[in-house]
Backbone as CSV, one residue per row, in Angstrom:
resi,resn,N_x,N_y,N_z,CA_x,CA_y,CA_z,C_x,C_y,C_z
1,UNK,-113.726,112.087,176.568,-112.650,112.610,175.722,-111.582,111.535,175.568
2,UNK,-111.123,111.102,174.453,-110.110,110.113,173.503,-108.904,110.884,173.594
3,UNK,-108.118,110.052,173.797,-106.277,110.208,174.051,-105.994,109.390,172.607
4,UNK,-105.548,110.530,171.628,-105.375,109.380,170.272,-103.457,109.851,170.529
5,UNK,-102.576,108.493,169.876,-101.403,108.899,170.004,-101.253,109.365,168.905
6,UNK,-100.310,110.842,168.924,-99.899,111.840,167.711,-99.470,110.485,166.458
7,UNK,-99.521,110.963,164.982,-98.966,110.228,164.062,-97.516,110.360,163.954
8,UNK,-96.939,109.240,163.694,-95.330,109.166,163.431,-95.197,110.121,162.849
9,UNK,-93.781,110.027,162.953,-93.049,111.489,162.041,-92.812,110.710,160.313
10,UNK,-93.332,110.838,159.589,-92.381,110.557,158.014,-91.450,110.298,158.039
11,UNK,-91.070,108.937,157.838,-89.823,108.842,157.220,-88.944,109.057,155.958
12,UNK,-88.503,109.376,155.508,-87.652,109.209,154.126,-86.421,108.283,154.205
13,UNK,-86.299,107.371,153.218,-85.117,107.414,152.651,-84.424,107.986,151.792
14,UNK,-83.306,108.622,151.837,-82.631,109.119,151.135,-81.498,109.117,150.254
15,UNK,-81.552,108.303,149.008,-80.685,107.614,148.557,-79.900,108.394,147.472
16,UNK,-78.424,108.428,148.175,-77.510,109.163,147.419,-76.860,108.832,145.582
17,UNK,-76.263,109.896,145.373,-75.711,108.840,143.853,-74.293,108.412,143.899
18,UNK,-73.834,107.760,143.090,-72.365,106.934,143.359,-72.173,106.268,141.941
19,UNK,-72.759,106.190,140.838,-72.214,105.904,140.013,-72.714,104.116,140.047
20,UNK,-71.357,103.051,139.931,-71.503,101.727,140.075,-71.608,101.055,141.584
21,UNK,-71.080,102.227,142.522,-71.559,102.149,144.019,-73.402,102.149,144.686
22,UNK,-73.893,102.852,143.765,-75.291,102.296,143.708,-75.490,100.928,144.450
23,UNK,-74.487,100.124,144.161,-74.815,98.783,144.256,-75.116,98.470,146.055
24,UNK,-74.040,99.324,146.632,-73.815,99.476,148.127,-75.462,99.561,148.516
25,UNK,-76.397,100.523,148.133,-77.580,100.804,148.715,-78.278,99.465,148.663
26,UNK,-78.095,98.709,147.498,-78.940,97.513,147.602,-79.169,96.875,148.945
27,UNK,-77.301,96.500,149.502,-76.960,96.027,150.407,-77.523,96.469,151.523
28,UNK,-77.539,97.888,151.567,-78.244,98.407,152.853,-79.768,98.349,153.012
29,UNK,-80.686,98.615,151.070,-81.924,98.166,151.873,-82.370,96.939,152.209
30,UNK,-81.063,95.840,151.520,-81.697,94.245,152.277,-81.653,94.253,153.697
31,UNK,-80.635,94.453,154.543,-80.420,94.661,155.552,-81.870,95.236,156.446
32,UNK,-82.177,96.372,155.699,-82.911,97.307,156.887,-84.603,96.619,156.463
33,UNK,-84.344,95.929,155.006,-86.023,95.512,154.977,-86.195,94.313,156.013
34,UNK,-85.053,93.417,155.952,-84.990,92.417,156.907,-85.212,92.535,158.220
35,UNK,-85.204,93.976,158.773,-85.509,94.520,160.058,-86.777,95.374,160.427
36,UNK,-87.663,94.822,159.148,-88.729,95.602,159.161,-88.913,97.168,158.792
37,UNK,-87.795,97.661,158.873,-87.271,99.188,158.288,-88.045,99.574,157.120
38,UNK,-88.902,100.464,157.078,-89.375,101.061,155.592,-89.511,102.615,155.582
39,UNK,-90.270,102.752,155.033,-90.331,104.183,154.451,-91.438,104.499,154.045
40,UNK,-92.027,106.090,154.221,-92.816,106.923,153.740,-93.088,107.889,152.001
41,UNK,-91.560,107.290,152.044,-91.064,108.724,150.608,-89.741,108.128,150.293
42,UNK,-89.295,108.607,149.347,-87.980,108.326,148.873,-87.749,109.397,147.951
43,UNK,-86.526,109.949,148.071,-85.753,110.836,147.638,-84.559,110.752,147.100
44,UNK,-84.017,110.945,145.954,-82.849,110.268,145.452,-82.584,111.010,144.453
45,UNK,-81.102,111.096,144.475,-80.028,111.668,143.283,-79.348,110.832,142.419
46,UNK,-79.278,110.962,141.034,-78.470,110.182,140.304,-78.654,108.856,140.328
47,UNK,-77.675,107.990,140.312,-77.904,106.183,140.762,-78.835,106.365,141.955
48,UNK,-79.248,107.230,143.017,-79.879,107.213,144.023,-81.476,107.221,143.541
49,UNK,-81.828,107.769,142.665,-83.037,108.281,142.240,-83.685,106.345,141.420
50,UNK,-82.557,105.837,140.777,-83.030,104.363,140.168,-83.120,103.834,141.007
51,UNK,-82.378,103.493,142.379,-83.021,102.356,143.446,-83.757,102.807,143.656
52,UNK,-83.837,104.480,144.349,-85.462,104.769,144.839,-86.792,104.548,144.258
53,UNK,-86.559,104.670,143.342,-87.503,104.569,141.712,-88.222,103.305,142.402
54,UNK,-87.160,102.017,142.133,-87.138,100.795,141.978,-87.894,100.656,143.479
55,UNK,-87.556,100.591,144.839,-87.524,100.638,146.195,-89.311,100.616,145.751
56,UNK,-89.725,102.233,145.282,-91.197,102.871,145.249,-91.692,101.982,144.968
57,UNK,-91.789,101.385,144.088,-92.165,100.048,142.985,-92.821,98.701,143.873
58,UNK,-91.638,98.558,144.552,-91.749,97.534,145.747,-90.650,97.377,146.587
59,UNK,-91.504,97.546,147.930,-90.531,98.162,148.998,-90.416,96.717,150.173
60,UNK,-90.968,95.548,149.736,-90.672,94.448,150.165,-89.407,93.840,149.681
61,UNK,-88.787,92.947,151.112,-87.432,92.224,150.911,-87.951,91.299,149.523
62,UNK,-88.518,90.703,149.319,-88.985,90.287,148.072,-88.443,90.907,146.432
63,UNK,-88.657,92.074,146.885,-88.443,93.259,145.774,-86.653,93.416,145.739
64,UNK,-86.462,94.101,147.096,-85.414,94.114,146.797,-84.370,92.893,146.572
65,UNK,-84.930,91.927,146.565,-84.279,90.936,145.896,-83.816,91.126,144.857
66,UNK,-85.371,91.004,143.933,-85.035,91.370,142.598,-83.970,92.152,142.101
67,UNK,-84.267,93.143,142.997,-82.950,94.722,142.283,-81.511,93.825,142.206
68,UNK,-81.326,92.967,143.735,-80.026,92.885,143.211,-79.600,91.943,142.556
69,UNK,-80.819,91.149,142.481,-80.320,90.093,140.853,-80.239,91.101,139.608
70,UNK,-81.054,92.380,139.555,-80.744,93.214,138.465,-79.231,93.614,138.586
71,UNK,-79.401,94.280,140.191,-77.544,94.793,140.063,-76.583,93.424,139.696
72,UNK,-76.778,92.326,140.387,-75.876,91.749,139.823,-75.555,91.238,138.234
73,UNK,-76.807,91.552,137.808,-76.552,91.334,136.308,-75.842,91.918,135.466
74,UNK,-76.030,93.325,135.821,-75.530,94.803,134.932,-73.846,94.988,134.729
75,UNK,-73.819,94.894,133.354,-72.273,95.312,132.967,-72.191,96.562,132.502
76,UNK,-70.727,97.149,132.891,-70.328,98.197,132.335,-71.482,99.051,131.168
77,UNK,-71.584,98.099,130.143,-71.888,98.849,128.767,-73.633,98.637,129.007
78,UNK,-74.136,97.723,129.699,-75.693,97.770,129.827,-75.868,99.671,130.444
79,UNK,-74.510,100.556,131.514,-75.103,101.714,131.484,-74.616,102.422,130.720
80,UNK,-73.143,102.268,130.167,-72.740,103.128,129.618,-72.016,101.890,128.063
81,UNK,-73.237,102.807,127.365,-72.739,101.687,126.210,-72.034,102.263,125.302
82,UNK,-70.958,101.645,125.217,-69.549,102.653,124.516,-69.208,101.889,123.170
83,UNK,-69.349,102.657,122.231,-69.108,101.593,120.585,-68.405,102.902,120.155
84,UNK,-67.770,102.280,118.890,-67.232,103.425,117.861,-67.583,104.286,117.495
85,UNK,-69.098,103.887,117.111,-70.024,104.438,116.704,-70.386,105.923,117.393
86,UNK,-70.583,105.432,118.691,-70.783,106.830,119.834,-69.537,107.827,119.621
87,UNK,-68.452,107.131,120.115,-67.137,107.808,119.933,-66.730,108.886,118.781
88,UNK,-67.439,108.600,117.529,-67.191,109.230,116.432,-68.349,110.189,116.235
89,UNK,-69.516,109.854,116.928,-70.549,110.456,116.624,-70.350,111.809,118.009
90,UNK,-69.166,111.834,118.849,-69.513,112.672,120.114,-68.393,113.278,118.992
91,UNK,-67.378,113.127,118.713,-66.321,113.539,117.912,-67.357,114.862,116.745
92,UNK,-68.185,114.545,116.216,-68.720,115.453,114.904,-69.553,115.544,115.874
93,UNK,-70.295,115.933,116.662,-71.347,116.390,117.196,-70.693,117.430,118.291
94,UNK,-70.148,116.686,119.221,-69.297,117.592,120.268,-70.451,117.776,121.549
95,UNK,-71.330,117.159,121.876,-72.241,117.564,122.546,-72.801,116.735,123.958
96,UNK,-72.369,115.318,123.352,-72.124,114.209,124.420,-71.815,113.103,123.935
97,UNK,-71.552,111.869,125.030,-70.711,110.966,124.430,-71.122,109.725,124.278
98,UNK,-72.632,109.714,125.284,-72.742,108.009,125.348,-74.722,108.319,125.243
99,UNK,-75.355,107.456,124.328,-76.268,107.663,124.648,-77.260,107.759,125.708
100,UNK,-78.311,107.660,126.546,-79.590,107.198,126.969,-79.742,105.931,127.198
101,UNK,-79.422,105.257,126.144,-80.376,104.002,126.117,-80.401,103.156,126.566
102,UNK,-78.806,103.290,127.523,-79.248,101.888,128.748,-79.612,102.075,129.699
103,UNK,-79.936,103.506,130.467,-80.707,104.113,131.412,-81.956,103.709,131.362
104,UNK,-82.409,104.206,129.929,-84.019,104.282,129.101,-84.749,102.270,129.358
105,UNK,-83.490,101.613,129.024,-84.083,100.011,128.927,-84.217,99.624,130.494
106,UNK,-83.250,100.227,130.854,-83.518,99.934,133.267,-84.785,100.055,133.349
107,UNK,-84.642,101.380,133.142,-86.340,101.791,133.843,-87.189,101.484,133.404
108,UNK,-87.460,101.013,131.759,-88.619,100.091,130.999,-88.887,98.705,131.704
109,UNK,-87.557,98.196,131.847,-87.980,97.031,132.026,-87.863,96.838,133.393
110,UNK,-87.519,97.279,134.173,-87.849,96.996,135.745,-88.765,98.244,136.430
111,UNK,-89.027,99.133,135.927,-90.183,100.320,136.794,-90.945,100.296,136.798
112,UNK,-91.843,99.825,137.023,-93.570,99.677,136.784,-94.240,100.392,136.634
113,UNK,-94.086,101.583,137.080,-95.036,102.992,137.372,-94.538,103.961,135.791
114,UNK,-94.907,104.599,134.937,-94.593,105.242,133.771,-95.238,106.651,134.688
115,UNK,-95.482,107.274,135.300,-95.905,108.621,135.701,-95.033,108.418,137.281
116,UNK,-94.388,109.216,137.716,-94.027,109.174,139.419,-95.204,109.192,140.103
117,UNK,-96.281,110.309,139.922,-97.297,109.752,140.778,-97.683,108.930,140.944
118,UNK,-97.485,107.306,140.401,-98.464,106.562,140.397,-97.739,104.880,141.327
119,UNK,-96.353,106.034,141.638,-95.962,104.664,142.860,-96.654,104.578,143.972
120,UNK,-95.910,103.410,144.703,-96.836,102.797,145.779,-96.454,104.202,146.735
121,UNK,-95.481,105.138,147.088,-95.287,105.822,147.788,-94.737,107.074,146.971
122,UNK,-94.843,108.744,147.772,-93.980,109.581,147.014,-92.641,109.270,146.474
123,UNK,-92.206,110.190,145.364,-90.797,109.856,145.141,-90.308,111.214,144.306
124,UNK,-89.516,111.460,144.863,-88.915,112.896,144.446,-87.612,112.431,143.811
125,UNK,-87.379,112.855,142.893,-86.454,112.570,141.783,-85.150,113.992,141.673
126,UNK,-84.253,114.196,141.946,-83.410,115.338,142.583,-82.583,115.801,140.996
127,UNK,-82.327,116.660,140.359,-82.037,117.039,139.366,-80.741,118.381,139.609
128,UNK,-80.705,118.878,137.959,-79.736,119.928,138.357,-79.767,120.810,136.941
129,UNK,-80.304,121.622,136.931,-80.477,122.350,136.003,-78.940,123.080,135.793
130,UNK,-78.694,122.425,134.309,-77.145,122.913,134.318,-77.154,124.110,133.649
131,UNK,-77.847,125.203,133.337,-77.328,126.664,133.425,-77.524,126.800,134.576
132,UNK,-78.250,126.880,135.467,-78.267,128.025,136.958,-77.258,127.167,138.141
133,UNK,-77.208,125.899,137.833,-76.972,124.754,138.961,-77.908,124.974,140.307
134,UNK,-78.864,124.940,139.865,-79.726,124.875,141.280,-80.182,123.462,140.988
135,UNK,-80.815,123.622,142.012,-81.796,121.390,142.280,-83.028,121.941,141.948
136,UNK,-83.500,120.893,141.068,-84.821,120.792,140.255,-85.583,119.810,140.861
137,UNK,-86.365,119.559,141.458,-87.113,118.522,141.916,-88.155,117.770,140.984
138,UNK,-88.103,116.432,140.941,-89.319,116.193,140.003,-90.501,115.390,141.040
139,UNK,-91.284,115.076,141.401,-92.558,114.431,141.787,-93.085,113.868,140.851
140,UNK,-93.740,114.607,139.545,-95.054,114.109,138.999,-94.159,113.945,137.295
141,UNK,-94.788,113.173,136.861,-94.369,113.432,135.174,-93.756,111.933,135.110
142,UNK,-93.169,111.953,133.316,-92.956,110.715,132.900,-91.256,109.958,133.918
143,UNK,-91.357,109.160,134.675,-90.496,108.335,135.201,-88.819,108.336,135.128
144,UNK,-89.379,108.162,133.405,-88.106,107.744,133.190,-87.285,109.285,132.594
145,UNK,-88.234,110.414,131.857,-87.788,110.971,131.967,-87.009,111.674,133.111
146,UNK,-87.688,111.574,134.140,-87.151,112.262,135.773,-85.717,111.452,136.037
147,UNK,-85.964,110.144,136.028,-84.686,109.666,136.560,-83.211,109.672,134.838
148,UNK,-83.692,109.921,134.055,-82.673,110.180,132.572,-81.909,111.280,133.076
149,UNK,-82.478,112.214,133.452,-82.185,113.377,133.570,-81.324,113.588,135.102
150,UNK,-81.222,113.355,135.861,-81.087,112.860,137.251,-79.746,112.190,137.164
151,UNK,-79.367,110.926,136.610,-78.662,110.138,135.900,-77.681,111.424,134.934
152,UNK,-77.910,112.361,134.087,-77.289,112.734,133.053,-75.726,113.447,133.637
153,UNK,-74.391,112.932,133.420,-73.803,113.096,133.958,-73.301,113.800,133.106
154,UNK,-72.618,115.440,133.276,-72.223,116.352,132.370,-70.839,115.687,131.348
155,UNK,-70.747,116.191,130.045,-70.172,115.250,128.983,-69.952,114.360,128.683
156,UNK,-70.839,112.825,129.482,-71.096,111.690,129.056,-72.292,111.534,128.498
157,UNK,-73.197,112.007,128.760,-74.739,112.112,128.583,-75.116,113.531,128.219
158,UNK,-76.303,113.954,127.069,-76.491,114.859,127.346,-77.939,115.669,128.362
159,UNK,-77.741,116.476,128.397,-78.802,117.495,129.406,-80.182,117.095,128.985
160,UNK,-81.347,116.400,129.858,-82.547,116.452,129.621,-83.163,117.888,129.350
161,UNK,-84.286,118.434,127.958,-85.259,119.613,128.170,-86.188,119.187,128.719
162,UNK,-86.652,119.894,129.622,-87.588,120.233,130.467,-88.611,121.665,130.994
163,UNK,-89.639,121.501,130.111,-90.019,122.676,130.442,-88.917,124.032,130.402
164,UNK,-88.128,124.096,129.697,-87.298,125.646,128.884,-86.302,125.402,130.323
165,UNK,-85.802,124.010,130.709,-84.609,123.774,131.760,-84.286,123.003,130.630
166,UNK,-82.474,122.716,131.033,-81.987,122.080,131.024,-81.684,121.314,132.126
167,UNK,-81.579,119.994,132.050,-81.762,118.897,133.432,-80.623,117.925,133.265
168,UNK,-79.411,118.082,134.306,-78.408,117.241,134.242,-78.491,116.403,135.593
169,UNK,-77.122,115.744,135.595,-76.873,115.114,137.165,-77.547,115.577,138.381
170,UNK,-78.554,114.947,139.498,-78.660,115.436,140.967,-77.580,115.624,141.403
171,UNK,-76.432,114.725,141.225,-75.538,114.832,142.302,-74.558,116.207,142.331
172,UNK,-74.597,117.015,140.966,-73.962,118.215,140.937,-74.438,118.663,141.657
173,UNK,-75.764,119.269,142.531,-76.006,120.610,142.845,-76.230,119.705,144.660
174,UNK,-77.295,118.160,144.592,-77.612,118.152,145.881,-77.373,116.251,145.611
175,UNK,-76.242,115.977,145.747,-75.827,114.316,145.963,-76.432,113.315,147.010
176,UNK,-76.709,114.156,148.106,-77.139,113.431,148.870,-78.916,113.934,149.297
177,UNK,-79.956,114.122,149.173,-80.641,115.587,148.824,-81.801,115.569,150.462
178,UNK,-80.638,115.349,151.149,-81.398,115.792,152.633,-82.456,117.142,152.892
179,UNK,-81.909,118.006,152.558,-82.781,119.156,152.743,-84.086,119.173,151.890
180,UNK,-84.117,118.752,150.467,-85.121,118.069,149.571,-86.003,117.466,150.606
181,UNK,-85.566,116.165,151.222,-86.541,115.481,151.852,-86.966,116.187,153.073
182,UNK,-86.967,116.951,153.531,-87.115,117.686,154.979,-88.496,118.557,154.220
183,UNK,-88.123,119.435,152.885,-89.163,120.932,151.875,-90.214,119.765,151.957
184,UNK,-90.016,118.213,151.891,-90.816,117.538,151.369,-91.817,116.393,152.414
185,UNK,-91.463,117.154,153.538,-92.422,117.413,154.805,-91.327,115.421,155.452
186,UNK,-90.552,115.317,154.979,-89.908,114.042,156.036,-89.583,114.602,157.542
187,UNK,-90.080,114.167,158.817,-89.652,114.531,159.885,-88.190,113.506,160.253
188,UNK,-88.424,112.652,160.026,-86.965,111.484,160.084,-86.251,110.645,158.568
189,UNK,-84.917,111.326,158.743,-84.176,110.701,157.714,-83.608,109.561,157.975
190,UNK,-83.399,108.467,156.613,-82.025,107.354,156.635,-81.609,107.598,155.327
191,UNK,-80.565,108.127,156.192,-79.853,108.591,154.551,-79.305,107.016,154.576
192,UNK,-78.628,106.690,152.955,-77.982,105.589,152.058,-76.987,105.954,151.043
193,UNK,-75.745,106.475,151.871,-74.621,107.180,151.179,-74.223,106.044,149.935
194,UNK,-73.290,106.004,149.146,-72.595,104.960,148.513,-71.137,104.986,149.258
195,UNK,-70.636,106.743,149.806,-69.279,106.547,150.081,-68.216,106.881,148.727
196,UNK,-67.307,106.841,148.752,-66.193,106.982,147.881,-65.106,106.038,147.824
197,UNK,-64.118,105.825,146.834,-62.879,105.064,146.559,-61.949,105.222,148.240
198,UNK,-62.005,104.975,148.897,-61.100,105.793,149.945,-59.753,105.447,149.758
199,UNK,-59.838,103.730,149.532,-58.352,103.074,149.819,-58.143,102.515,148.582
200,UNK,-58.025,102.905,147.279,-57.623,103.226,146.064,-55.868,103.494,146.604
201,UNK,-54.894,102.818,145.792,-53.686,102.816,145.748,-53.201,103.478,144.513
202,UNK,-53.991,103.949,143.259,-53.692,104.778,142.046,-55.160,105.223,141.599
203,UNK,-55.382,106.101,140.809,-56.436,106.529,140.062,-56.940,105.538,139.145
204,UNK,-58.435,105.336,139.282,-59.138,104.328,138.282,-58.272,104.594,136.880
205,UNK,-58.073,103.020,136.071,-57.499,103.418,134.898,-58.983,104.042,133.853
206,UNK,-58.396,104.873,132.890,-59.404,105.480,131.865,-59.950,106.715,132.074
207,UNK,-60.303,108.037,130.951,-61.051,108.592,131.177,-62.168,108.738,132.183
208,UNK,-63.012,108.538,131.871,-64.513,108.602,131.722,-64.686,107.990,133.644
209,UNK,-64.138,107.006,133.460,-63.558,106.374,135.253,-62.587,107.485,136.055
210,UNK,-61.885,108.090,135.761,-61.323,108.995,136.592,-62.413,110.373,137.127
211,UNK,-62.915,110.478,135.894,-63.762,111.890,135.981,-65.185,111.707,136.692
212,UNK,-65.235,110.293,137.260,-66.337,109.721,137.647,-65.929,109.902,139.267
213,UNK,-64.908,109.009,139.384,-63.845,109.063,140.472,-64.084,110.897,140.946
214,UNK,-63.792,111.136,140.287,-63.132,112.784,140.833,-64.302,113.314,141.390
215,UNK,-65.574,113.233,140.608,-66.542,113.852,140.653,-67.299,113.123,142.464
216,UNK,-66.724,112.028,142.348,-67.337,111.766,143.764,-66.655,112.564,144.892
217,UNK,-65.588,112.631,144.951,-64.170,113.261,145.655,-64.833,114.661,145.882
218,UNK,-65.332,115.400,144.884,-65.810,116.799,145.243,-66.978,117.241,145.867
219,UNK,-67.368,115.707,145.540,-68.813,115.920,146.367,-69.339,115.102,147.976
220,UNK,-67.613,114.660,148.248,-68.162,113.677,149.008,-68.735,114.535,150.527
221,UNK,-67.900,115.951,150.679,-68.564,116.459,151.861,-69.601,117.010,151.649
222,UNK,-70.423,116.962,150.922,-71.398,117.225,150.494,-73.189,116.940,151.744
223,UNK,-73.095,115.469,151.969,-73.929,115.134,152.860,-73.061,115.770,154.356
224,UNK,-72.264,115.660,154.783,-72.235,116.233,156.213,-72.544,117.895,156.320
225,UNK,-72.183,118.234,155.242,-72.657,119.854,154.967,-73.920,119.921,155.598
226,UNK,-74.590,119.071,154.597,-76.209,119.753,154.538,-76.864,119.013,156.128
227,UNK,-76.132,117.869,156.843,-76.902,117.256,157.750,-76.799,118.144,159.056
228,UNK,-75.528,119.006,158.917,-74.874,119.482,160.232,-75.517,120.590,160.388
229,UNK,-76.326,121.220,159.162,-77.380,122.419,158.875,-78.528,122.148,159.089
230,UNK,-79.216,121.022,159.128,-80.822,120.645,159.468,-81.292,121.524,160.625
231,UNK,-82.091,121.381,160.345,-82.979,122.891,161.794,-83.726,121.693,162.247
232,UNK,-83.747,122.380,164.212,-84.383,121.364,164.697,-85.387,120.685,164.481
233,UNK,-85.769,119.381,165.079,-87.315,118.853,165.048,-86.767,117.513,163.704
234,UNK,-85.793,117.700,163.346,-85.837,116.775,162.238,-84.504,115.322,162.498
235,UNK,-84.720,114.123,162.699,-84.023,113.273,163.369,-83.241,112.885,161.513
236,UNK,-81.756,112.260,161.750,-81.592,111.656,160.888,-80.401,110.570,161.275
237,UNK,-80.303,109.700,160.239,-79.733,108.521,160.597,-78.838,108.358,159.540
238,UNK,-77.569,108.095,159.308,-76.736,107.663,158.230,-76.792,106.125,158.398
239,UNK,-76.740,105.494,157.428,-75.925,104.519,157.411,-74.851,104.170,156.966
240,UNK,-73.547,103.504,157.873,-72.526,103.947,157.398,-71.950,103.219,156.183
241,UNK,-71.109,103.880,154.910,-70.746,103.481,153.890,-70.055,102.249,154.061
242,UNK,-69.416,101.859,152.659,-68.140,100.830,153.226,-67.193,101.226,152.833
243,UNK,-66.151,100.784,153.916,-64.634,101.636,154.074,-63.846,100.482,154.930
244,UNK,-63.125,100.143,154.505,-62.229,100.615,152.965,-62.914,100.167,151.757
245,UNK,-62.930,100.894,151.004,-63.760,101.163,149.290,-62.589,101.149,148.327
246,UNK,-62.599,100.209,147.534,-61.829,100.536,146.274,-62.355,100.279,144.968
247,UNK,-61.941,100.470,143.329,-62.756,100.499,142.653,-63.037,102.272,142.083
248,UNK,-64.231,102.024,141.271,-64.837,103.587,140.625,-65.899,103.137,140.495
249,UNK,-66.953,104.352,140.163,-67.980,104.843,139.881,-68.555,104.034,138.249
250,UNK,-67.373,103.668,138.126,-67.091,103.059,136.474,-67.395,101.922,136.440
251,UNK,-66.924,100.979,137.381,-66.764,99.804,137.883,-67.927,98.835,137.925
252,UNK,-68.326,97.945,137.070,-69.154,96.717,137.728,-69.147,95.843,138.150
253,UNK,-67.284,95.393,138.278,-66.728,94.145,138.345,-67.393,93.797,139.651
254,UNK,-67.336,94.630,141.248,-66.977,94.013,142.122,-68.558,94.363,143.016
255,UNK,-69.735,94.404,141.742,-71.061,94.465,142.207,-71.465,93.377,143.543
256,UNK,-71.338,92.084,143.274,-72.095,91.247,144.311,-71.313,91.631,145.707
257,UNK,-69.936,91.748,145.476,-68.661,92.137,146.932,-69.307,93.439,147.451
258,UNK,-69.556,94.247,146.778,-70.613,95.813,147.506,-72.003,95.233,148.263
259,UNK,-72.859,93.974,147.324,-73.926,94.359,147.858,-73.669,92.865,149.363
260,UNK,-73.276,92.411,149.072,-72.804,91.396,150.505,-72.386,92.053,151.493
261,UNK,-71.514,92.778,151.274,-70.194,93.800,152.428,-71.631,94.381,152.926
262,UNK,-72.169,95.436,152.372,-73.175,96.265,152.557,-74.198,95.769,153.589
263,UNK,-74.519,95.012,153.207,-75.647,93.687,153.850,-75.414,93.588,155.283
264,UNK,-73.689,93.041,155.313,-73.218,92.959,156.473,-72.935,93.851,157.173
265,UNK,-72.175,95.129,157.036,-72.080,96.202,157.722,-72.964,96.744,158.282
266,UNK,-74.256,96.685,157.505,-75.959,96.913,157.982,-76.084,96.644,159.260
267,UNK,-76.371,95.198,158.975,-76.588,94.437,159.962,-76.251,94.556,161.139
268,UNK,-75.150,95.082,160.922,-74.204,94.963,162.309,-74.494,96.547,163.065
269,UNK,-74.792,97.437,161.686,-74.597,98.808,162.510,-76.451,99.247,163.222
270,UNK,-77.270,98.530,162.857,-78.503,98.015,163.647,-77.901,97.373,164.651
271,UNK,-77.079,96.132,164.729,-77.373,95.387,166.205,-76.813,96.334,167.283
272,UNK,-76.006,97.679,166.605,-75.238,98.670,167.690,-76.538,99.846,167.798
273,UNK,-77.450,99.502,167.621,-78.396,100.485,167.973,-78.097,101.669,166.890
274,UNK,-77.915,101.344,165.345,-77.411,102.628,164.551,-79.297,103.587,164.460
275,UNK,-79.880,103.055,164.746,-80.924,103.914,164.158,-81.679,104.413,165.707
276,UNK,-80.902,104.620,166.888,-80.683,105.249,167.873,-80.031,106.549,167.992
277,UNK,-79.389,106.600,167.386,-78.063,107.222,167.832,-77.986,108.299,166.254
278,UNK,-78.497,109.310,166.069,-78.337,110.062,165.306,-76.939,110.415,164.943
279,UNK,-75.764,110.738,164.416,-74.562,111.298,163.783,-73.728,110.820,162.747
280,UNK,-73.082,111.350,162.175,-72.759,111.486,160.884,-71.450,110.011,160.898
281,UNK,-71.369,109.277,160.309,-70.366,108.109,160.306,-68.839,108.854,160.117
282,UNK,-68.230,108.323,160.729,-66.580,108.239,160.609,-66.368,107.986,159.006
283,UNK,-66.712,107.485,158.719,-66.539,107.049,157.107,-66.809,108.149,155.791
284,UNK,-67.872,109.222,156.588,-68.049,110.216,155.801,-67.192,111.239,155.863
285,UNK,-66.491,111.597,156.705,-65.221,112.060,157.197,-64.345,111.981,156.311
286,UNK,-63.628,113.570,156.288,-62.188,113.068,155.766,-61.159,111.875,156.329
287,UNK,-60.868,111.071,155.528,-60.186,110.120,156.212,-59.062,109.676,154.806
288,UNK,-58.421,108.772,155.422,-56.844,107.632,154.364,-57.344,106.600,155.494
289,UNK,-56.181,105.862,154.495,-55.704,104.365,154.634,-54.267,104.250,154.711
């Protein structure tokens, strides 16, 4: 009689949304690929759902290279492309404000996979059906539709149809989508918060940047909610954001400064044994400056 050792538990990563903070996760998966750190699945909301996307694709430091020569490339209007044109056309329409189409060109030109099934690993795509506000999960189907929709942030974008849903933002209903990855058989989490503005001295200037801003603010207790609720048997790991954070959700200026900081904070919160030590970061916390 054979003594086989039980199989690991699943990992997930779990990559939250944040808007232009996205960029932060880069930082963290260079860090953790550099440590050999990977994953089983990936699970992701909003900006969380495009790295994961991307991550699925190729989950080598190699890869994530790439992403952040992508992040560092990306301006303002490559996501949110703002012309007159839009402006006047949300004006007589009334329905939304900025198209698709720089979401639609991301995922063309950097996703490889056109069906979710067909990445190198699962990938659950976290949604929000904006009549009921419940979380819509996607797995299987066209890519880019899953992550458009995921991405669709209420009155900038409009609502993906889906099968007789309407499909807006993940991050409305489940931002960080821990419990998602648990239905979706993960025995061990690393979550990949983005964090929030903390030490902001005035409100992002502009519309569209404040309401971005705000929208993180309401959701930021969002992940300690759902982690402090996990039922036993299930390990998870934060990694902690960066704090002090300033800037918006709006913001591309200070992309390479997120994904460096990030990198480093990593680094460091591994050499303290962070993926030991299960609990929720100080940073996710209500906190000032």
């Amino acid at each position: 009689m054979s003594i086989t050792d039980p199989d690991p538990p699943k990992t997930a990563f779990v990559f939250a949304g944040g808007g232009s903070f996205g960029a932060i996760q880069v930082g963290m998966l260079h860090s953790l690929a550099s440590h050999g750190i990977t994953a089983d699945m990936v699970v992701g909301s909003s900006v969380g759902a495009l790295n994961g996307a991307f991550y699925a694709s190729d989950p080598t430091l190699a890869g994530i290279e790439r992403l952040a020569t992508i992040w560092r490339g990306l301006q303002r209007h490559d996501v949110f492309p703002m012309t007159w044109k839009t402006l006047l056309s949300f004006l007589w329409r009334r329905d939304f404000l900025i198209p698709h189409d720089g979401i639609r060109k991301l995922i063309d030109d950097h996703i490889p996979f056109r069906n979710l099934e067909d990445a190198r690993m699962p990938v659950h795509i976290v949604t929000t059906d904006i009549i009921s506000g419940d979380s819509v999960v996607l797995s299987e189907g066209s890519t880019a539709e899953a992550i458009i929709a995921s991405t669709a942030i209420p009155g900038a974008f409009t609502p993906v149809r889906y099968r007789n849903r309407y499909l807006a933002d993940g991050a409305i209903s489940s931002n960080t989508p821990v419990r998602v990855a648990v239905k979706r058989g993960a025995q061990r989490l690393i979550v990949l918060p983005t964090g929030h503005a903390c030490a902001n001295r005035a409100p992002p200037a502009g519309a569209l940047a404040n309401a971005l801003h705000a929208l993180t603010l309401l959701i930021a207790r969002q992940p300690v909610n759902e982690l402090e609720n996990l039922g036993p048997g299930v390990e998870y790991f934060v990694v902690p954001p960066l704090c002090p954070l300033v800037g918006s959700p709006y913001d591309f200026s200070r992309t390479s400064d997120h994904i460096e900081r990030a990198t480093r904070s990593t680094d460091a919160w591994l050499e303290r044994d962070g993926l030991k030590q299960g609990r929720i970061p100080s940073e996710l916390q209500p906190h000032d400056h």
